[in-house]
C-alpha positions in Angstrom: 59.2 34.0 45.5 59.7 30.5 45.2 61.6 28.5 47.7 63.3 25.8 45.4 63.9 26.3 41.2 63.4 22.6 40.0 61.8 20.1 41.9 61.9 16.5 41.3 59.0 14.1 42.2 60.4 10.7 42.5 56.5 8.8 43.1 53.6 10.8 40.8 50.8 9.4 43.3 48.7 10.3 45.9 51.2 12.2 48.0 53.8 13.4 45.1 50.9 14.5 43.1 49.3 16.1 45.7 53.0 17.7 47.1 53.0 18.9 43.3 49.9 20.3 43.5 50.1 22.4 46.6 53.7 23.7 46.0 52.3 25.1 42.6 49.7 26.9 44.3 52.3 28.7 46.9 54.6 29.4 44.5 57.4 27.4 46.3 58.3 26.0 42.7 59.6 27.0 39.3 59.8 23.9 37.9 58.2 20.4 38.2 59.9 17.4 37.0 58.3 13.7 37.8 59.3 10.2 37.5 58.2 7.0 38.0 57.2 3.6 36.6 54.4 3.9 34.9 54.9 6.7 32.1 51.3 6.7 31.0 51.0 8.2 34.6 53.6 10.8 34.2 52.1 12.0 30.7 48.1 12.0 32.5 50.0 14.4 35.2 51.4 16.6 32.5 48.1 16.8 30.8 46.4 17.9 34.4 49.4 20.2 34.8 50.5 18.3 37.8 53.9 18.2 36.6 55.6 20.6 34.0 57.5 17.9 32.9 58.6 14.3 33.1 61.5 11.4 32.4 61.5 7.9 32.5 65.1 8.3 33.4 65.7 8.8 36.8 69.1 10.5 36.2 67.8 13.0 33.4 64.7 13.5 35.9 66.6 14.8 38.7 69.8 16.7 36.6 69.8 20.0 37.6 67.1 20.0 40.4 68.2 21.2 44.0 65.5 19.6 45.6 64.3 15.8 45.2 61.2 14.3 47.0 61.3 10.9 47.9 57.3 9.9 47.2 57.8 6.4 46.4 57.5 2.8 48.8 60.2 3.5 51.2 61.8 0.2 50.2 62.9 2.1 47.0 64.8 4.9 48.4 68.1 3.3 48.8 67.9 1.7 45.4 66.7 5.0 44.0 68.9 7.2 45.2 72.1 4.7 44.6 70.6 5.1 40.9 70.3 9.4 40.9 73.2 9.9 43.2 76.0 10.6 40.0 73.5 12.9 38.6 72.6 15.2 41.7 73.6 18.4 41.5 76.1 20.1 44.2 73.7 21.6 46.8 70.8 19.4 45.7 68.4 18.7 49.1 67.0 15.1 49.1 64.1 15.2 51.0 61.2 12.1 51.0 57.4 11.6 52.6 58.2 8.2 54.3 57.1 7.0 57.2 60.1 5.0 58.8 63.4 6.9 59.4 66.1 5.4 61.7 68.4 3.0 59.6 67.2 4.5 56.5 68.3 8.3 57.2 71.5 6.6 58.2 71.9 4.4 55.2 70.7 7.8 52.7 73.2 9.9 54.4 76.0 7.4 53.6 74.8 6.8 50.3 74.9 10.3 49.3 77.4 12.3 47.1 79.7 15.1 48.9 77.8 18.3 48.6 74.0 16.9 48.6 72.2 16.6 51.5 69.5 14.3 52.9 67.2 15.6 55.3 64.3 13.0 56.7 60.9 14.2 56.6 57.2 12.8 56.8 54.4 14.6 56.5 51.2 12.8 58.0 48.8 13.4 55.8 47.4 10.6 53.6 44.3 8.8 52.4 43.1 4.5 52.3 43.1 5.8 48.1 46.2 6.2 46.3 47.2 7.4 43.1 47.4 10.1 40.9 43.5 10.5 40.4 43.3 10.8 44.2 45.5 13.5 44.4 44.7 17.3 46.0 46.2 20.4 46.7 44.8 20.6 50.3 45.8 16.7 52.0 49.0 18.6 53.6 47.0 21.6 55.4 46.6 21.5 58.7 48.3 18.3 59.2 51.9 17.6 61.2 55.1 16.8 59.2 57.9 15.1 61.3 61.7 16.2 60.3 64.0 14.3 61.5 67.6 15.9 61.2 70.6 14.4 62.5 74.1 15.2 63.7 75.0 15.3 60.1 72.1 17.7 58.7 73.1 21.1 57.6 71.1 23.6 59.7 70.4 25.7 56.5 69.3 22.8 54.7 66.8 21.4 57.3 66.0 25.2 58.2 64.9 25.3 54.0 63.1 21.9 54.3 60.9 23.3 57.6 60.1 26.2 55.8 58.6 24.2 52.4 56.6 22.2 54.7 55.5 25.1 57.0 54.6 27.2 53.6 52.4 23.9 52.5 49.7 24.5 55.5 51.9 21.8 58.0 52.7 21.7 61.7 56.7 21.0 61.4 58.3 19.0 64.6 61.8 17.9 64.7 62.3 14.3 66.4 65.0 12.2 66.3 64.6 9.5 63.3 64.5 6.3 66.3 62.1 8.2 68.5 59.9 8.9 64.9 59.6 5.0 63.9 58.6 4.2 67.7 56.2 6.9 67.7 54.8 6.0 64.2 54.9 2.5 65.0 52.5 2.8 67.6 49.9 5.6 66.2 50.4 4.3 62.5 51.9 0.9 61.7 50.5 -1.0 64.2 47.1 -0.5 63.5 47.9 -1.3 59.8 49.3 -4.5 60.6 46.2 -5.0 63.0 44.0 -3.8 60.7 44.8 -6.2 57.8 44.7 -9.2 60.4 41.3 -8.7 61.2 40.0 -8.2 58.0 41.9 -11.3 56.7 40.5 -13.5 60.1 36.5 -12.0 59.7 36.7 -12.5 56.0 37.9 -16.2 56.5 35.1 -17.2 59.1 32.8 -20.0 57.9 29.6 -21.7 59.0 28.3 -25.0 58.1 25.6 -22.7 56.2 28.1 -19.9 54.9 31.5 -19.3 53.4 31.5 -16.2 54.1 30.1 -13.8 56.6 30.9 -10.5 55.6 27.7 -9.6 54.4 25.8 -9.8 58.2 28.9 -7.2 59.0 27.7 -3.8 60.3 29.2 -0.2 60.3 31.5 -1.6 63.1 34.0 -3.4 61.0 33.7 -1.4 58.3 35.2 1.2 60.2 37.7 -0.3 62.4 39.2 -1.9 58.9 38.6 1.0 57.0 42.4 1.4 56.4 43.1 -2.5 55.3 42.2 -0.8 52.1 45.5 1.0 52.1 48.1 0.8 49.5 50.0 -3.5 50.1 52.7 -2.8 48.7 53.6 0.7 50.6 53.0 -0.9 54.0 54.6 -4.1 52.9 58.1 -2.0 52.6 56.6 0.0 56.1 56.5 -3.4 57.9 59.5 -4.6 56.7 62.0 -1.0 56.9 60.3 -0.4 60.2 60.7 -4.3 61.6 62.2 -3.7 64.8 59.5 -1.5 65.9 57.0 -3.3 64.6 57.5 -7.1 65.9 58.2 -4.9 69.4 54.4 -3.3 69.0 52.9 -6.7 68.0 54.4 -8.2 71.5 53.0 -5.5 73.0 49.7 -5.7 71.3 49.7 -9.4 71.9 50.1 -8.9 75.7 47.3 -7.2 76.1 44.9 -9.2 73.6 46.2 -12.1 75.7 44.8 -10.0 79.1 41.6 -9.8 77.7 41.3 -13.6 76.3 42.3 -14.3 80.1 39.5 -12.4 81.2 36.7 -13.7 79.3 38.3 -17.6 79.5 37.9 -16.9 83.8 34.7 -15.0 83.4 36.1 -11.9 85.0 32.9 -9.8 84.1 35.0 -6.7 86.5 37.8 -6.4 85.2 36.9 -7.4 81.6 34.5 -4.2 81.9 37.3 -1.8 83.6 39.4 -3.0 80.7 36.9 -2.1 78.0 36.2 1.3 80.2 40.2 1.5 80.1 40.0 1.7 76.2 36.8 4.1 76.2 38.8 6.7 78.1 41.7 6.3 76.2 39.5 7.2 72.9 38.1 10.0 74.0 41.4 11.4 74.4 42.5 10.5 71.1 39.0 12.2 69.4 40.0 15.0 71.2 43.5 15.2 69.8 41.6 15.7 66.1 39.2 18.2 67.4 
């Protein structure tokens, strides 16, 4: 039996395409509405029976839905639900894939009409691709989603949001929304940020022979940047909705990179190699986390 009548996928991409995808496999769907900006999109993931159907009106796509999925850059949530709110059904769940929380579940649950609820939730499941064409029914199995109620969350509601993303193949924890954008912030956003500065500092190194080295690069870099090839305009709105977490990381990052430069500028070959020994241990145990 399926958990929700009409869904509404606000963001036919990678994750929305994908959340489409699975939840039509299970069953947890009658219906399957998208949206979005680009409508030769929408029509390609009618044709690949991604969706069953499709509006370029955001209003007319989420009429009579009582669940909408937030699958969009998190810096258009607001917007788009100030733009859908009139046209939300009573009992309607607005749900999203985001990965910053704080401030914004706050701001959704004030923006929201009486009778709808909002209920935070990020599955952590993903891919450097994006877009519809990289879209598959199996990115959400086995992989955590993070739900982050608060004092104002219906316990049916978020009860009905932990089951859709249990019944999708996910881990579901409940966190607080702060204690989710510190977490993520470390394990997620600032590596991103990281991750684009290096490539962006390697990829501007010259000689008085070459303008650019990145073809004497190995595996190495390829893999530590791997995810520099990640969707700009996602983790700009990630950088920016998550800022205060963010800027904090970066200090902390700093601190450390600012150890090491110490190190090597006094020669400290001991505690320059207990450092780098430091960080060997400490990836181990994150391999073994994804065992």
């Amino acid at each position: 039996m399926a958990s929700f009548e009409r869904m509404a996928i606000i963001g036919v991409g990678l994750l929305g395409g994908s959340l489409a995808l699975s939840a039509r496999e299970r069953n947890l769907v009658q219906t399957i509405t998208g949206f979005g900006r680009n409508q030769d999109t929408l029509k390609r993931a009618k044709e690949k029976g991604v969706i069953d159907d499709w509006s370029a009106d955001l209003g007319t796509a989420v009429k009579d839905c009582d669940l909408v999925v937030l699958c969009s850059p998190v810096g258009t949530f607001l917007p788009r639900l100030k733009e859908m709110k009139s046209a939300l059904k009573p009992g309607c769940i607005v749900t999203d894939v985001g990965s910053v929380k704080g401030d914004l579940v706050r701001a959704m649950e004030a923006e929201l009409p009486e009778g709808t609820v909002f209920v935070g939730a990020h599955p952590i499941a993903g891919s450097e691709r994006s877009g519809l064409d990289s879209a598959f029914t199996e990115l959400f199995e086995g992989a955590r989603c993070i739900v982050t109620p608060t004092a104002k969350t219906p316990k049916d509601a978020c009860d009905r949001i932990i089951s859709f993303w249990s019944a999708l193949g996910m881990e579901v924890i409940s966190m607080d929304p702060d204690e989710h954008d510190r977490v993520l912030g470390a394990v997620s956003h600032l590596p991103h940020v990281v991750a684009f500065a290096l490539m962006n500092t390697v990829a501007n190194v010259t000689t008085k022979t070459y303008d650019d080295v990145l073809c004497f690069s190995g595996g190495g870099l390829r893999d530590i940047t791997r995810i520099a090839s990640s969707d700009p305009v996602m983790w700009r709105d990630i950088a920016l909705s998550n800022q205060k977490q963010v800027l904090t990381l970066i200090d902390e990052f700093q601190v450390r990179l600012d150890e090491l430069k110490n190190m090597i500028t006094r020669q400290d070959a001991e505690p320059l190699e207990e450092a780098f020994a430091t960080a060997n241990k400490n990836r181990l145990k994150l391999a073994k986390v994804h065992e």
